[in-house]
C-alpha positions as CSV (number, residue, x, y, z in Angstrom):
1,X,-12.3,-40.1,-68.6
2,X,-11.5,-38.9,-72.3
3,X,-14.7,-37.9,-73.2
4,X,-17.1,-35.5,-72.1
5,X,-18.0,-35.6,-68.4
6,X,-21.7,-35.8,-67.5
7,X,-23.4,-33.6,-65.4
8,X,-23.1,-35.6,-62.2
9,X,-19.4,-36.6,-62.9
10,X,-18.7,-32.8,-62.8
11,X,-20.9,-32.4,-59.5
12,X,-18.6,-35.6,-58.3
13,X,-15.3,-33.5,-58.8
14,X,-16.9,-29.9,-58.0
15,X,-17.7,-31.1,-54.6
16,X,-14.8,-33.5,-53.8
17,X,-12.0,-31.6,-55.8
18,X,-8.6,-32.7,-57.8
19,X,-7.3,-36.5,-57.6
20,X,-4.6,-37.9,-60.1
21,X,-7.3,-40.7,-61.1
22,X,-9.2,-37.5,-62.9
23,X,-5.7,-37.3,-65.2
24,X,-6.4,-38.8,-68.6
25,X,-4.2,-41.8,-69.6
26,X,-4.0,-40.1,-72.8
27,X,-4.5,-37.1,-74.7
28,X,-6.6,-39.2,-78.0
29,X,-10.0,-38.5,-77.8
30,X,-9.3,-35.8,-74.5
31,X,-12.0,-33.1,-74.2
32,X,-11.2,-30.7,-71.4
33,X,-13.2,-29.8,-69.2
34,X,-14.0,-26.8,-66.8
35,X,-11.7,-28.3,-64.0
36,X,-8.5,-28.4,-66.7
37,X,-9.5,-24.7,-67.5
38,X,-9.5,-24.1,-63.7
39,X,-6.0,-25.4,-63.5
40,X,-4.4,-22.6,-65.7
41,X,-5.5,-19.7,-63.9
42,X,-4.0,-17.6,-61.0
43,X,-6.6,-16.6,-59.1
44,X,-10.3,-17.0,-58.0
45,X,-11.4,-13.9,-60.6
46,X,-10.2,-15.6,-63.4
47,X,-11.9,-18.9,-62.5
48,X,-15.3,-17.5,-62.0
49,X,-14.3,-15.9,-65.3
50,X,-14.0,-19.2,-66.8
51,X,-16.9,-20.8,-65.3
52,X,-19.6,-17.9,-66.0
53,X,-18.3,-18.1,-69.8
54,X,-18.9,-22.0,-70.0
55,X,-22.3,-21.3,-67.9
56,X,-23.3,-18.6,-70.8
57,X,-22.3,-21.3,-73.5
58,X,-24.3,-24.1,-72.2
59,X,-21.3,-26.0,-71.6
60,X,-21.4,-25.7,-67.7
61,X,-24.4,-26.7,-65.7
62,X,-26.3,-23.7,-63.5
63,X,-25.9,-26.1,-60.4
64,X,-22.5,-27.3,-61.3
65,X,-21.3,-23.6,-61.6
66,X,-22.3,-22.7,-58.0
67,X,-20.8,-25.8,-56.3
68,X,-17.0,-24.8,-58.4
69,X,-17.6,-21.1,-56.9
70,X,-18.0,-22.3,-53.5
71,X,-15.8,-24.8,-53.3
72,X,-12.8,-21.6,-55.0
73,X,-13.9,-19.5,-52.3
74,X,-13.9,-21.9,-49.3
75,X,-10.5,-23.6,-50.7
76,X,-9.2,-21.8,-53.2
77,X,-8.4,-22.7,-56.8
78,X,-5.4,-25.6,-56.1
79,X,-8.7,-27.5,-54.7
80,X,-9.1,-28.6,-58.4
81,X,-5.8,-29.3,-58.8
82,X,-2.2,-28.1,-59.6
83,X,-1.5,-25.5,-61.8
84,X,-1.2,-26.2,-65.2
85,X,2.0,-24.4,-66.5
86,X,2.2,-23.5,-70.6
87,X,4.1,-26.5,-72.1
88,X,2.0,-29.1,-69.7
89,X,0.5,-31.2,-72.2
90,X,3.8,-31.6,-74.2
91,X,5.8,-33.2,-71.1
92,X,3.4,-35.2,-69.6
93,X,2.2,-37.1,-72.8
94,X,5.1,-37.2,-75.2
C-alpha cells in the first residue's frame, strides 16, 4: 500500500477499521492517507476537521467521508488505529 488508495480501498478500511497489514513496509513512495491523518488527532472534532478539509480538496470521497464519520462516532477514533505520536515515522522506519 505505498501509493494512493483507491476509492473502494478507503471504503474497505472506513468500514472495517485499523489492521497492521494497512502499515506500509516502507516509507519510499508512501502517500498518507486520511486514516494516517486520523491517527494524529485527539478527538472526534479534529477528525471530522480532517476529513471535511480533504472532502473540500477533492482528496476524500463524499461517500467515503460519511462512512469515517460514522464509524468515529460509533467507535471512536482508535477504530483507525493507534495514535500516532510526533517522532513516529523516525522510530518505526530508521
Amino acid at each position: 500500500m505505498s501509493t494512493s488508495l483507491s476509492e473502494e480501498e478507503l471504503m474497505k478500511i472506513a468500514d472495517e477499521g485499523y489492521s497492521e497489514s494497512l502499515e506500509p513496509k516502507t516509507l519510499k513512495g508512501y502517500v498518507p492517507n486520511v486514516f494516517d491523518y486520523i491517527r494524529r488527532c485527539d478527538s472526534e472534532e479534529e477528525a471530522f476537521q480532517i476529513v471535511d478539509f480533504l472532502v473540500s480538496r477533492n482528496e476524500l470521497p463524499e461517500r467515503v467521508a460519511r462512512v469515517i464519520k460514522k464509524r468515529i462516532v460509533e467507535k471512536g477514533v482508535r477504530f483507525y488505529g493507534p495514535k500516532k505520536q510526533a517522532g513516529y515515522y523516525v522510530e518505526k522506519y530508521r
